[in-house]
Structure formats: C-alpha cells, structure tokens
N, C-alpha and C positions, 0 to 999 in steps of 0.2 A: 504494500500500500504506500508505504514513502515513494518509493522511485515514480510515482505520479503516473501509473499505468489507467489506473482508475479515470483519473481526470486528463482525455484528452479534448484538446480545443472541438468546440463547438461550429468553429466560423471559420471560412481559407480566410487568407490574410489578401487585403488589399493589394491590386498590385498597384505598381509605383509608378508615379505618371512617367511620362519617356522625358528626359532633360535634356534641351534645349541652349544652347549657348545663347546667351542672353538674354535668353526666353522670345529670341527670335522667331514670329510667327506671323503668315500674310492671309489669317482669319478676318481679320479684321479690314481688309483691300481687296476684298472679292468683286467679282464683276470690272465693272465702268472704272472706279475709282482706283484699282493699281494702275490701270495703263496709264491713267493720266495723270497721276502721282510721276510714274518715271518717263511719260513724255514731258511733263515738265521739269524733271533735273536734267534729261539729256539735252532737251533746247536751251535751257539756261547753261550747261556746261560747255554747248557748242559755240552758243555766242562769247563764252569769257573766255574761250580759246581762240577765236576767230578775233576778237578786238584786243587779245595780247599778240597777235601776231601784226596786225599794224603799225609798221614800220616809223612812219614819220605823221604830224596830222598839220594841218593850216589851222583851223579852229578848235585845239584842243579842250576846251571846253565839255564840248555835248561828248568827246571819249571820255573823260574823265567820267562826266555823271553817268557815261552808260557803260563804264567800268564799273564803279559802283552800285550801281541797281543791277546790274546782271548778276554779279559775282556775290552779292549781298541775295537775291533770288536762288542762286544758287544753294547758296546754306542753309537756305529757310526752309526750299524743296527738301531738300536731304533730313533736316533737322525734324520737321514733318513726318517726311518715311519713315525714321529712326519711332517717334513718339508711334506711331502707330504700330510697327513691324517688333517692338518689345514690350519689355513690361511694365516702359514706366508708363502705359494707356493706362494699367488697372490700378494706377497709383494716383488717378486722377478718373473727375467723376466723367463719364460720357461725354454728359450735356458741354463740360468745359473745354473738352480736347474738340468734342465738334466746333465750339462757339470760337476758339482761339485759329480752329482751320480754316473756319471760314473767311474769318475780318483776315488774317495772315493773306490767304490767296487772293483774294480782293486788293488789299490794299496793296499788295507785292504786283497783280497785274496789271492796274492805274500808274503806279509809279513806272515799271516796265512796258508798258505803253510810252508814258508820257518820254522816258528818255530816249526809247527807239527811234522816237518822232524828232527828239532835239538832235541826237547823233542823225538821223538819215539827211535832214537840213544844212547841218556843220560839217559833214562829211568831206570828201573830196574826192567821192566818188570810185573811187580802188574798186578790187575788188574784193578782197578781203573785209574791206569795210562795207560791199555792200551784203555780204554773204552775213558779217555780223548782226548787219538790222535788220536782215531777213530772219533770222535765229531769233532774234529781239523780240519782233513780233509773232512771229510762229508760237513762243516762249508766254508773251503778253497775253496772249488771244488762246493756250490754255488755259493759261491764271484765271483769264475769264470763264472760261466755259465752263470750269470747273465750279468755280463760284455760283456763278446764273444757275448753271442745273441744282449745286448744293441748295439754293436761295428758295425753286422752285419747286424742290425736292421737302423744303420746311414747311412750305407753306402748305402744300396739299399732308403735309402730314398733322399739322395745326386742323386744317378743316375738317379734317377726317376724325382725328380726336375730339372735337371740343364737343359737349355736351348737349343733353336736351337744353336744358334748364341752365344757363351758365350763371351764376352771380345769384344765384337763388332767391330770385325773385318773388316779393311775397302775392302779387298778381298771379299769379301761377295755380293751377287748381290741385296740385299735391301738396300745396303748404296749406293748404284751406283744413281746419282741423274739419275730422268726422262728422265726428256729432257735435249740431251747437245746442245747447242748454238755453230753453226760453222761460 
C-alpha cells in the first residue's frame, strides 16, 4: 500500500502547448490583412532603398522629408507586424492594438502621401527618384486602403452590434413596469 499502487492518477496529464519562439504566431493576420500588412513594409522598404540610392538632388528638401516619412513608415509597418505576429497582442486589450492600428496607418498614409507629393514636385526627375515616388505612393495608397477598409470594417460592425433599445430609454414599452396599481 505505501509504494502508491492503490492510488493511481485518475486524469492523463495535459499536454503542453507546442512553444513558439516569441510566441510568434500569424493567427491573428488571417485573410486580407497579412498581405497588406507586408505589402506595406515591402513598399515602404523599397522606396527607403530607392531614395538612398539617389545620388545627388537640386531641391533636397522634399528627399529629406520623404527620407523621413518613408523610413519612419517603414518601422511602424514592421513594428505593427511584430505587435500583432507575438505576444505582446495578449499583453494589451484588442480594442487598443486595433485603435492604435488604425490612427498609426492612417496617419502614417497622409503623411506618406503628402511627402511623395512634395518629393515627386522637388525631384529632378532620375530615375531612381522617380521609381522612389512611385514606391511612395504604391506604399501611401496601402496605408490607405488598409485604413478605409479597417474604418468601414468598424463601422458595419458598430451597426451590427448596437442594440434594440440603446441608452435605455424610459419611452420604450419594456421599461413600462407590468402591472400599474390604481
């Protein structure tokens, strides 16, 4: 009776989830939204390769800002993938990594617009430089697409949710008690 013959376990034991490096995982970029997750790092990484190869520029200006907004889109693409493709997603609630994705590729596609627009103006025509603002805007016009669909994707999910009775109004004939007492 000591050596525990008597009492063997009741239950298999659990098995162990399969581990992950990083907790690397692309659950959460099913469908629509990987590919346009990595077509927007690869356009943004094409144009910050394509406007560091530009050689000499007349109106250095609009390369400078579309140095910056490309290679700054760049990181924020990636930095994105990274929050979504580990774990630090479950380390933050849904609603905030959706809210922080959306204003990020929005505001990352306006700005990447707008400086494609200032660099294709200032430019001096190359062709490197024009293959950059073509990247620019290929890059921009994800940003957007990705937003407008995210944008239009909330909002029929808003209408779809919202309630009979929202704000529970006392005009409403379920707030009317039963029986009234005369």
């Amino acid at each position: 009776m000591q050596d525990g013959a008597v009492y063997n376990e009741t239950t298999e034991p659990q098995a162990k989830p399969t581990h992950r490096p990083f907790g690397c995982t692309l659950r959460r970029l099913q469908g629509w939204r990987l590919g346009a997750k990595a077509c927007q790092a690869i356009l943004s990484l094409l144009a910050v390769i394509c406007e560091e190869i530009v050689g000499d520029c007349i109106k250095c200006a609009g390369l400078y800002i579309f140095e910056f907004i490309s290679c700054s889109a760049f990181l924020l693409s990636l930095l994105i993938l990274c929050v979504y493709c580990t774990d630090i997603y479950k380390r933050f609630e849904e609603d905030k990594v959706q809210r922080v994705n959306f204003w990020t590729i929005a505001v990352t596609g306006v700005c990447f617009l707008l400086a494609s627009i200032v660099f294709a103006v200032t430019s001096s025509g190359s062709g490197v430089e024009n293959a950059a603002c073509t990247f620019g805007f290929l890059a921009s016009f994800a940003f957007l697409a990705e937003s407008i669909t995210e944008y239009f994707h909330n909002q029929k999910q808003n209408v779809d949710g919202r309630s009979e009775n929202p704000g529970n109004t006392q005009s409403a004939t379920e707030n009317q008690p039963l029986n009234t007492q005369r």
